[in-house]
LUMBA-254186 format. One line per 8 residues: number of its first residue (from 1); their letters; for each residue z, x, y of C-alpha. Coordinates in steps of 0.05 Angstrom, whole numbers, padded with zeros to 5 digits. Layout:
BEGIN
NUM = A = Z X Y ~ ...
***
This chain:
BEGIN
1 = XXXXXXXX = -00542 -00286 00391 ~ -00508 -00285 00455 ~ -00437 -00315 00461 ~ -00456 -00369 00510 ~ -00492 -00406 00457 ~ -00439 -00409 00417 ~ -00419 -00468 00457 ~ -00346 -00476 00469
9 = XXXXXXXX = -00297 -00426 00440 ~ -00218 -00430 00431 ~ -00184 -00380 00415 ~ -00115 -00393 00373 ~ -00069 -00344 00383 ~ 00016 -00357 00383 ~ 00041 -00397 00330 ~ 00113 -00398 00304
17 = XXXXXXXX = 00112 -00335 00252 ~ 00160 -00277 00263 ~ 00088 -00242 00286 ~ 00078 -00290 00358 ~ 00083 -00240 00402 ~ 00032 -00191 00373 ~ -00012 -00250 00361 ~ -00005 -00276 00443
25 = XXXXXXXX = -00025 -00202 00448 ~ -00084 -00212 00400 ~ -00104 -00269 00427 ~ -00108 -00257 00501 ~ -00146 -00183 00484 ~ -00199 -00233 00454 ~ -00197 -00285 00506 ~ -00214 -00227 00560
33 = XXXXXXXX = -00264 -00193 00525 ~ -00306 -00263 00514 ~ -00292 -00276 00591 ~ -00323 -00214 00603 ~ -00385 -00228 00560 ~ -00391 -00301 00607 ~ -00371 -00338 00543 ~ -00351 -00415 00560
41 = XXXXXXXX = -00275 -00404 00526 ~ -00207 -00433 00518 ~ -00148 -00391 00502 ~ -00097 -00441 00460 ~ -00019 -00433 00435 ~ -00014 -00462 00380 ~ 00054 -00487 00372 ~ 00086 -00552 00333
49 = XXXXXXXX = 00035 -00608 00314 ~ -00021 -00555 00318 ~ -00067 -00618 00277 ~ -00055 -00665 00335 ~ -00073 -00597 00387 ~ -00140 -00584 00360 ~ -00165 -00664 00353 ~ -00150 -00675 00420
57 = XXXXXXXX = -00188 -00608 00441 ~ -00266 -00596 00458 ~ -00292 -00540 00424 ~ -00348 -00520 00381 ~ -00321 -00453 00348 ~ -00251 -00418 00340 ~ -00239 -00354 00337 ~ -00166 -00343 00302
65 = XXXXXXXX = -00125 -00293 00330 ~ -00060 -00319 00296 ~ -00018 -00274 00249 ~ 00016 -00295 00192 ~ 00048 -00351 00175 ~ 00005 -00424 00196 ~ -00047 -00378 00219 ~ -00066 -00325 00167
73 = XXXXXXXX = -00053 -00364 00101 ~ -00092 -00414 00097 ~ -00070 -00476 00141 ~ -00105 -00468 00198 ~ -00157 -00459 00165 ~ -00154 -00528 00120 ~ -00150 -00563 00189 ~ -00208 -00524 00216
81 = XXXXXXXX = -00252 -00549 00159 ~ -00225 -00626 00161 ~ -00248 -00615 00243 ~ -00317 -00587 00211 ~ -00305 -00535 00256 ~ -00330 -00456 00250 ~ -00274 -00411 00244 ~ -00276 -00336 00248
89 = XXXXXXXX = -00251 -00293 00186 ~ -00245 -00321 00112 ~ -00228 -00392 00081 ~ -00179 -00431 00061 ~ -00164 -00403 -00016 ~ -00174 -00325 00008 ~ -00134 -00329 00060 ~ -00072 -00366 00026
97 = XXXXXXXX = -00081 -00308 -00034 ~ -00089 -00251 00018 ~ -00016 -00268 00049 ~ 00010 -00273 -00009 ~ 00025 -00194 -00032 ~ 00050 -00220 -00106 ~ -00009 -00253 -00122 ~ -00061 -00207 -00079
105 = XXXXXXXX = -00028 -00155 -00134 ~ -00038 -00197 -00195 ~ -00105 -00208 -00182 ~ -00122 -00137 -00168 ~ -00086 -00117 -00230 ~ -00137 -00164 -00266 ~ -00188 -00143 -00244 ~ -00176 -00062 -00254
113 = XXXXXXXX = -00164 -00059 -00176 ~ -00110 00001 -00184 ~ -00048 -00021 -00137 ~ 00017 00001 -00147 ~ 00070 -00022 -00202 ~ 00113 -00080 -00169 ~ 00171 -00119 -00196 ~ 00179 -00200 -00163
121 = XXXXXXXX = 00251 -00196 -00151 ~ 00306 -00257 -00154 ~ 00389 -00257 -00144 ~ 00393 -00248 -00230 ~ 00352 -00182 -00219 ~ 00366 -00118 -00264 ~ 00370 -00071 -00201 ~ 00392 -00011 -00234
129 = XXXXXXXX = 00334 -00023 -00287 ~ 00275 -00041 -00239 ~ 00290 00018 -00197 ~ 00286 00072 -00262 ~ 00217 00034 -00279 ~ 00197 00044 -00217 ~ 00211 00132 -00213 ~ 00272 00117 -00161
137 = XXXXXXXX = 00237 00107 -00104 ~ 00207 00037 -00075 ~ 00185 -00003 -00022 ~ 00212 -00071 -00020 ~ 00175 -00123 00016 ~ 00173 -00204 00039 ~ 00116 -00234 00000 ~ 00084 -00267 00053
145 = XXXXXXXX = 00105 -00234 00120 ~ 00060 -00189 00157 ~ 00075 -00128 00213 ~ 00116 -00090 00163 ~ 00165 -00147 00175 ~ 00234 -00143 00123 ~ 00200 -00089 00098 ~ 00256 -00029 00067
153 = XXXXXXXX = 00248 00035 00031 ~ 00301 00039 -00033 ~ 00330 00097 -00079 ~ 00383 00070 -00113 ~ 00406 00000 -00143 ~ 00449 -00015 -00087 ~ 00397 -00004 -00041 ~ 00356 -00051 -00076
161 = XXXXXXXX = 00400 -00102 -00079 ~ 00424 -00102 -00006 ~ 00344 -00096 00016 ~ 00323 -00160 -00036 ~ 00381 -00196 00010 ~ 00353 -00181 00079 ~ 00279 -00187 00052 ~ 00290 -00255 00030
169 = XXXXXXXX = 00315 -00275 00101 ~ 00248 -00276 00115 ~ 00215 -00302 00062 ~ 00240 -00332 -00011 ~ 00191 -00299 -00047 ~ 00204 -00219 -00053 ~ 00181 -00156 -00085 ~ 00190 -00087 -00098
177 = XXXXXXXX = 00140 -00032 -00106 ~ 00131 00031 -00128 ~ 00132 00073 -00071 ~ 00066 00123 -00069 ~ 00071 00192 -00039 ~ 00013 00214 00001 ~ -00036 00197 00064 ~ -00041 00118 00077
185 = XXXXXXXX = -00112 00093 00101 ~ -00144 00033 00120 ~ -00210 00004 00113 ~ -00237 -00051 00170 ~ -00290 -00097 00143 ~ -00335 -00132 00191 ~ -00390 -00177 00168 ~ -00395 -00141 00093
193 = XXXXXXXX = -00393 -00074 00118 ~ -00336 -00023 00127 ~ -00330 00012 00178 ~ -00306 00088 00187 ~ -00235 00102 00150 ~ -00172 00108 00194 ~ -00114 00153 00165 ~ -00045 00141 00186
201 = XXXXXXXX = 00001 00193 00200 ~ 00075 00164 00235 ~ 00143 00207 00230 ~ 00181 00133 00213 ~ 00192 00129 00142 ~ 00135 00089 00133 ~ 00072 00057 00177 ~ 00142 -00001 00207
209 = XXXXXXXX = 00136 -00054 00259 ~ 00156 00003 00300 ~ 00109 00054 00279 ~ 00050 00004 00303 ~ 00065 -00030 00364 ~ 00108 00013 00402 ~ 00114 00087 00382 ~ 00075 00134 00413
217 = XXXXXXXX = 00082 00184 00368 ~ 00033 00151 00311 ~ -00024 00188 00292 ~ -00095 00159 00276 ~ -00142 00204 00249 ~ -00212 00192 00262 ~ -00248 00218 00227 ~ -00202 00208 00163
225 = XXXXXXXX = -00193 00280 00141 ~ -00229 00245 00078 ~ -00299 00279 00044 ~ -00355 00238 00049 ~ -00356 00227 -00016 ~ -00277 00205 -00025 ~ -00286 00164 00043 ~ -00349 00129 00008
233 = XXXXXXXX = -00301 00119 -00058 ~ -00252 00085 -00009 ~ -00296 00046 00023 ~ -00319 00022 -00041 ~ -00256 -00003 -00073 ~ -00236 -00034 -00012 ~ -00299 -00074 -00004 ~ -00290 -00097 -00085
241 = XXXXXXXX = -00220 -00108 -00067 ~ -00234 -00157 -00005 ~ -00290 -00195 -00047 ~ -00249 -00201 -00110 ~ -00205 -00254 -00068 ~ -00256 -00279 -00039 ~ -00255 -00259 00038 ~ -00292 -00267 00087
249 = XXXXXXXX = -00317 -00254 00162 ~ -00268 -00193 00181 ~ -00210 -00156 00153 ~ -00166 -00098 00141 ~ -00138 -00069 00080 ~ -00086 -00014 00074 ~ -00089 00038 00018 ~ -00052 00098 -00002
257 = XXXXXXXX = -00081 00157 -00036 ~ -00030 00198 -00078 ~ -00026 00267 -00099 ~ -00076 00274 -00149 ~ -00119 00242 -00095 ~ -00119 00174 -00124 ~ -00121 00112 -00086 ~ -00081 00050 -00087
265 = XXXXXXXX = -00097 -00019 -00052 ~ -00036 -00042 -00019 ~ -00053 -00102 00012 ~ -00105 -00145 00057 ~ -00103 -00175 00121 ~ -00146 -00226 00135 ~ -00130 -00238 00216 ~ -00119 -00166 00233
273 = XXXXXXXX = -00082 -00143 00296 ~ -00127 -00142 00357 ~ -00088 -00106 00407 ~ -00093 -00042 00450 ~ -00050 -00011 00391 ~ -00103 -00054 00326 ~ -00140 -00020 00278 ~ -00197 -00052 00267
281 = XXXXXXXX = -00220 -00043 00337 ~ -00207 00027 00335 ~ -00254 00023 00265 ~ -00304 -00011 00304 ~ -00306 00042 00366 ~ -00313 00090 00323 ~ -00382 00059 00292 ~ -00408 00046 00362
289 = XXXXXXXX = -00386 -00017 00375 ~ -00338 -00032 00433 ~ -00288 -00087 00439 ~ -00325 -00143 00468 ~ -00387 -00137 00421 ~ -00333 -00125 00356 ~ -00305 -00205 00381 ~ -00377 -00225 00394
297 = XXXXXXXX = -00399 -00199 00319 ~ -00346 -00231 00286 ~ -00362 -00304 00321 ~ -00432 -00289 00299 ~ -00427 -00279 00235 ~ -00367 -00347 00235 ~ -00424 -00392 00267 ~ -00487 -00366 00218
305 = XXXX = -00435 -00374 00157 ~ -00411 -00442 00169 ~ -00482 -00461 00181 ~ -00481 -00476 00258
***
């Protein structure tokens, strides 16, 4: 199916989360690689009464390029399907659960998923407690913010306590997890299908907002450094993982792999980064598909699903 008949496609990209700028970067990578394909396309920032924006647009498919908050958890997508509109990447109730790293974990946990041990954490918190359940070491993280943003690594109680305070500038939902020692991966899924493992490898204390948009010293390994048969056992959980929420479309999810050489679903992204620094199309080069026919896949598989 070639892009042009598709019809009209906008591409949303912007938005007013702490992750704009890496979704205006996102969003125009998309916008040129459908230009370059002859697509009929519309690049939109969606900012303020984005309802009233897309009624009083003309378009017949949108490809979201938005990150995090009113673009990755479910809102958009809710307007999208009032429009009757095909959307790229997964619905409404996925992608609400997906941004959601609490309850992402609690339904993992459920459903034998293995993810690390996490604490929600509140101002009546027993810091000094959570942090010996935890071994001492921990990440603590905003719920629902993506791009590693709030995101601090604790030791001690005080540390916890201080991090919990500037987490929850960003979001009023907060956790703590146990910090796992080891190579971090992650696993790109496009169309039900994922595609070679990436490993991670940054000198930062951990894979930061830093570490992935404007270091050059981060290293991605591809191939993985995995055997076949552990990259197949990753691939694996992280396709269960993805389809336990319910996902669809596209995605990313990030998982460690300790010292024993067990793995560890962090979390999932449902509107991955799709810049010259992203993942996924890194993934996707790596299975023989370049940039412009990764964007054209995922509209393909958005128009089939929702039927157009």
């Amino acid at each position: 199916m070639s892009v042009r008949s598709l019809g009209k496609i906008a591409v949303l990209m912007g938005g007013d989360s702490a992750e704009r700028e890496v979704s205006l970067k996102s969003g125009n990578a998309v916008f040129s690689a459908l230009k370059s394909l002859g697509a009929d396309v519309v690049a939109v920032d969606i900012r303020g009464h984005a309802i009233r924006q897309l009624m009083d647009m003309d378009f017949d498919i949108a490809f979201i390029a938005l990150h995090g908050r009113g673009g990755e958890d479910g809102t958009i997508q809710g307007v999208l399907e009032w429009l009757n509109k095909p959307y790229t990447g997964s619905g409404v109730m996925a992608s609400a659960l997906a941004m959601d790293k609490w309850r992402t974990k609690l339904i993992w946990q459920a459903s034998g998923i293995p993810t690390p041990g996490a604490f929600l954490l509140d101002q009546f918190s027993d810091w000094a407690g959570i942090m010996q359940e935890l071994g001492g070491n921990a990440i603590v993280k905003p719920a629902r913010e993506g791009s590693s943003i709030g995101m601090r690594r604790v030791h001690t109680a005080e540390e916890l306590r201080s991090s919990y305070l500037f987490a929850s500038q960003y979001d009023d939902l907060v956790l703590v997890e146990r910090w796992i020692e080891g190579a971090e991966f992650t696993v790109a899924i496009v169309d039900g299908e994922a595609l070679p493992v990436i490993q991670l490898k940054t000198s930062h204390e951990f894979y930061d907002y830093d570490a992935k948009y404007q270091s050059g010293d981060t290293q991605y390994l591809l191939p993985c450094g995995l055997s076949a048969e552990k990259e197949d056992e990753i691939k694996t959980l992280a396709l269960n993982a993805y389809r336990i929420l319910g996902c669809q479309g596209w995605g990313r999810l990030d998982v460690m792999q300790d010292s024993d050489g067990n793995f560890a679903l962090l979390e999932a992204n449902t509107s991955p980064g799709m810049t010259d620094h992203s993942l996924v199309p890194m993934a996707a080069k790596a299975h023989g598909m370049d940039f412009p026919a990764l964007v054209q896949a995922i509209l393909t598989e958005a128009n089939l699903r929702h039927g157009h």
